[in-house]
Every structure is written in structure tokens, then in C-alpha cells.
MDAnalysis code that builds the backbone (N, CA, C; Angstrom):
import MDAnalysis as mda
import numpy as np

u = mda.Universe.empty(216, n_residues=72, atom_resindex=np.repeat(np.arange(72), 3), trajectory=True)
u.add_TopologyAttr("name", ["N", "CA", "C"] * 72)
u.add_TopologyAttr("resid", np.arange(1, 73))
u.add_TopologyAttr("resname", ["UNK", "UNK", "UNK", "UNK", "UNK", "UNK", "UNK", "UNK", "UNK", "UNK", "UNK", "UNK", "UNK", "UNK", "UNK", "UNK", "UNK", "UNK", "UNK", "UNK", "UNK", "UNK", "UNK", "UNK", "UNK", "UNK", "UNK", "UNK", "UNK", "UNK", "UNK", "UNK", "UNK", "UNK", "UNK", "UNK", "UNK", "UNK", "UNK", "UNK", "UNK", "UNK", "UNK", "UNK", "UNK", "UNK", "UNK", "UNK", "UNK", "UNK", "UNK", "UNK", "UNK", "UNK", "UNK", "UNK", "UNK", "UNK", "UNK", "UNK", "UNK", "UNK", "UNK", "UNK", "UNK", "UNK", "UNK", "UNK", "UNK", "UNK", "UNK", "UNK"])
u.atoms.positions = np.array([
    [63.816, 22.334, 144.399],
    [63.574, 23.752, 144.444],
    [63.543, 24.240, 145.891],
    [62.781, 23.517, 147.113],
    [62.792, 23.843, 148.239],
    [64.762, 23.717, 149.137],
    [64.997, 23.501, 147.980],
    [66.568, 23.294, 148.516],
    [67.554, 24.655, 148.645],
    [66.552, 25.420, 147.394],
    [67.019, 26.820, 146.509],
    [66.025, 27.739, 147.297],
    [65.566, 27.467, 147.447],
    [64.168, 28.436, 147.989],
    [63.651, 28.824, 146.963],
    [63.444, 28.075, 145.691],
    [62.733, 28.857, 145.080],
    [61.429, 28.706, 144.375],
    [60.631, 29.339, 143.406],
    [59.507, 29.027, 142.855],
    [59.267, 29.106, 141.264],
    [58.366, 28.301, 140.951],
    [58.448, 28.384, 139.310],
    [57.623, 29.763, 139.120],
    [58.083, 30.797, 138.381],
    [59.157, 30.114, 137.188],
    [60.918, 30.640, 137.596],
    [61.793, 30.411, 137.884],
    [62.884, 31.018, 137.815],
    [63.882, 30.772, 136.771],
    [64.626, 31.572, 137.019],
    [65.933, 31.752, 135.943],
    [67.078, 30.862, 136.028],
    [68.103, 30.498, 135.165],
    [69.286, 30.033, 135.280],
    [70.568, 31.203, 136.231],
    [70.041, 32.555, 135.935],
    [70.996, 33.646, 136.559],
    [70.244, 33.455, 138.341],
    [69.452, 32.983, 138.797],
    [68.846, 32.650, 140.201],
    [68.944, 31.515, 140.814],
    [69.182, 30.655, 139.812],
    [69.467, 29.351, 139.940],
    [70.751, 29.159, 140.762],
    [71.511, 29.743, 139.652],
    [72.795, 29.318, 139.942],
    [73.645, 30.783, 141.488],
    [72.965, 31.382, 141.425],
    [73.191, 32.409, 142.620],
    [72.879, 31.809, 144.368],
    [71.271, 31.228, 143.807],
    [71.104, 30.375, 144.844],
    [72.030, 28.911, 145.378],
    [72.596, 28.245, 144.180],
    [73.430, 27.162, 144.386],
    [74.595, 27.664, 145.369],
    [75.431, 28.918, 144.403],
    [76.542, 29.215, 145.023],
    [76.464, 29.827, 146.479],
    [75.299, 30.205, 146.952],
    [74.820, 30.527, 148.019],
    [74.930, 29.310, 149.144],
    [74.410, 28.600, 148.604],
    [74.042, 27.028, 149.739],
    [75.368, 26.425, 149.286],
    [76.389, 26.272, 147.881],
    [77.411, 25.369, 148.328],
    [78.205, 26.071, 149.769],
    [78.391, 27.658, 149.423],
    [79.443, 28.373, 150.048],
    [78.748, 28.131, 151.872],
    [77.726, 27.988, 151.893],
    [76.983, 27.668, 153.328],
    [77.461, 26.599, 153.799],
    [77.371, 25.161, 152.802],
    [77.713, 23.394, 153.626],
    [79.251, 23.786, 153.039],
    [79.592, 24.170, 152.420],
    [81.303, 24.021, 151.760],
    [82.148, 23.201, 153.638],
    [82.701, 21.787, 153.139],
    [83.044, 21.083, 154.393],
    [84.122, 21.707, 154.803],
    [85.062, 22.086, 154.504],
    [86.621, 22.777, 154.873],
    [85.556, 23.977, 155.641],
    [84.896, 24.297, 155.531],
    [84.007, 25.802, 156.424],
    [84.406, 25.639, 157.798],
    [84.112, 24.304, 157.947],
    [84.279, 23.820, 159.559],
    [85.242, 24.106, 160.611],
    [86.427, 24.197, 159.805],
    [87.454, 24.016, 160.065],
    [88.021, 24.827, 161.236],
    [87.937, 26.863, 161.303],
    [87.823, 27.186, 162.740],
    [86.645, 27.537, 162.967],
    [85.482, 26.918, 163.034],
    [84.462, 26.994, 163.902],
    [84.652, 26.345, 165.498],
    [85.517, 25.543, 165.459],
    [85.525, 24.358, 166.876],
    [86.867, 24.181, 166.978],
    [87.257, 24.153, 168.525],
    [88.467, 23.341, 168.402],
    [88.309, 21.525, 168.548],
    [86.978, 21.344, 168.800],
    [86.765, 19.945, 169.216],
    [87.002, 18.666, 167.823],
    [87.715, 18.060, 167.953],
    [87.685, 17.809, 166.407],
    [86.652, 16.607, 165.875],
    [86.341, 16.391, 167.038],
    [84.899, 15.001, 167.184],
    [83.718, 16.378, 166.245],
    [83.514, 17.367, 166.891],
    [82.290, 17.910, 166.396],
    [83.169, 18.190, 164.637],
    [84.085, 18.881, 164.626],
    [84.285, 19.542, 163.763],
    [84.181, 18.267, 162.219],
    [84.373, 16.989, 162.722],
    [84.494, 15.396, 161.484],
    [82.626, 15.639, 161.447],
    [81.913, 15.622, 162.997],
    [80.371, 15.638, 162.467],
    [80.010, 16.227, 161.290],
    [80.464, 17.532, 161.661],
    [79.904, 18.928, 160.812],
    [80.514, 18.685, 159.316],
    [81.712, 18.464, 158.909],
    [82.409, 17.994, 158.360],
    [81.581, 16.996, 157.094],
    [81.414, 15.611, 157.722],
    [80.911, 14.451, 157.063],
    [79.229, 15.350, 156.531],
    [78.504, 16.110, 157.832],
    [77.226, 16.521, 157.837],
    [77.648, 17.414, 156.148],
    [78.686, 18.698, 155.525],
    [78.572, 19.546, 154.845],
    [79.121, 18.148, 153.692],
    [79.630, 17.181, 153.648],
    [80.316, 16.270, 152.778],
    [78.641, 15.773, 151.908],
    [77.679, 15.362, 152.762],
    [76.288, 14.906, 152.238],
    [75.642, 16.291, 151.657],
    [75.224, 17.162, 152.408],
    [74.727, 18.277, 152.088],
    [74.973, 19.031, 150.634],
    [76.478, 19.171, 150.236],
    [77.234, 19.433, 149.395],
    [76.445, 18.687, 148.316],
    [76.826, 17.328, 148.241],
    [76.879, 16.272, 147.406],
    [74.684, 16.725, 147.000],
    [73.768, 16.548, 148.280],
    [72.446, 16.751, 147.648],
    [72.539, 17.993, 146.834],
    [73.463, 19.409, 147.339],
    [73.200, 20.774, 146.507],
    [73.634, 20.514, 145.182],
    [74.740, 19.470, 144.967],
    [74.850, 19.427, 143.599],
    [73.938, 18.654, 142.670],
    [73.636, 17.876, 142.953],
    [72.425, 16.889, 142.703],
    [71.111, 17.383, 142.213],
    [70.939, 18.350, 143.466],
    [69.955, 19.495, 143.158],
    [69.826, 19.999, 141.402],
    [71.404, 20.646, 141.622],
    [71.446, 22.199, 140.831],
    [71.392, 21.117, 139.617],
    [71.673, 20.024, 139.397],
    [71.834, 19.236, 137.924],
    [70.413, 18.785, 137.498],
    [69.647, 18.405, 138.372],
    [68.384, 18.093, 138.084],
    [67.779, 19.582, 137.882],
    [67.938, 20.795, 138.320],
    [67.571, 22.207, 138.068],
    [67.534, 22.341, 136.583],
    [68.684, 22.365, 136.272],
    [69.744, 22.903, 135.319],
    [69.417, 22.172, 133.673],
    [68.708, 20.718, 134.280],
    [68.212, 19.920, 132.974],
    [66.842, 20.496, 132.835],
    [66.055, 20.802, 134.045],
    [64.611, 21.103, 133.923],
    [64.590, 22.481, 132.734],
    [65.913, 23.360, 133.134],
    [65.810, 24.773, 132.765],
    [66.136, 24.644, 131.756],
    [66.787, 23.412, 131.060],
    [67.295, 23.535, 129.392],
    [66.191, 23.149, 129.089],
    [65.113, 22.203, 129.371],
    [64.646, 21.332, 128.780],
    [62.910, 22.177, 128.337],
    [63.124, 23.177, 129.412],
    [62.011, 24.030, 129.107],
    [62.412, 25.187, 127.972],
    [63.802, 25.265, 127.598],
    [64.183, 26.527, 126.762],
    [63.901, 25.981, 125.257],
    [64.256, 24.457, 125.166],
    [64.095, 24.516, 124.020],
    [63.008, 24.392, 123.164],
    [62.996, 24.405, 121.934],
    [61.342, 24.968, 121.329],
    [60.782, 23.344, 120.831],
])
């Protein structure tokens, strides 16, 4: 949740606003004209490749919590 910024209780429509928020932030191709250096630009790169990979990780462990509370 501290990944999302967010707090219980939230929504699946906040959830997923916040995800697309933080993928479109680490998204690794982002890098690409930020630098011409291409040493920094593989850092930043590999750095949005992990980042990415925890936001999704995140949103799936989210996403089970939020079904798992809907159903009766």
C-alpha cells in the first residue's frame, strides 16, 4: 500500500489509477531521452526494470486483498 500511497479502506477504481500512475513513472523505455550518457541511462533503465516488476507484484497482491474482501 505504501507503494500506492494509499490507506485502508480503498477502492479497485484507486487502486488501479494509482498503479497506472507509478507504472507510467518507472516505465524503463522512459529513460530513454532523459540522458545522452548511456552508462546512466542502462542504470536508470535496469533501476525502472526492478521497480516495474515490485509495482506489479504490488498491484496483484492489492487486487487479491480487494477480491477477497468483496466476497460474502
Amino acid at each position: 500500500m505504501q507503494l500506492f500511497n494509499l490507506s485502508l479502506p480503498f477502492t479497485h477504481e484507486t487502486l488501479t489509477q494509482r498503479y497506472e500512475e507509478a507504472r507510467r513513472t518507472w516505465y524503463p523505455s522512459r529513460y530513454a531521452g532523459l540522458t545522452n550518457n548511456p552508462g546512466k541511462y542502462m542504470e536508470m533503465y535496469k533501476k525502472g526494470e526492478v521497480k516495474t516488476k515490485e509495482i506489479q507484484a504490488a498491484y496483484q497482491l492489492l487486487l487479491t486483498y480487494l477480491n477477497a474482501q468483496q466476497k460474502p
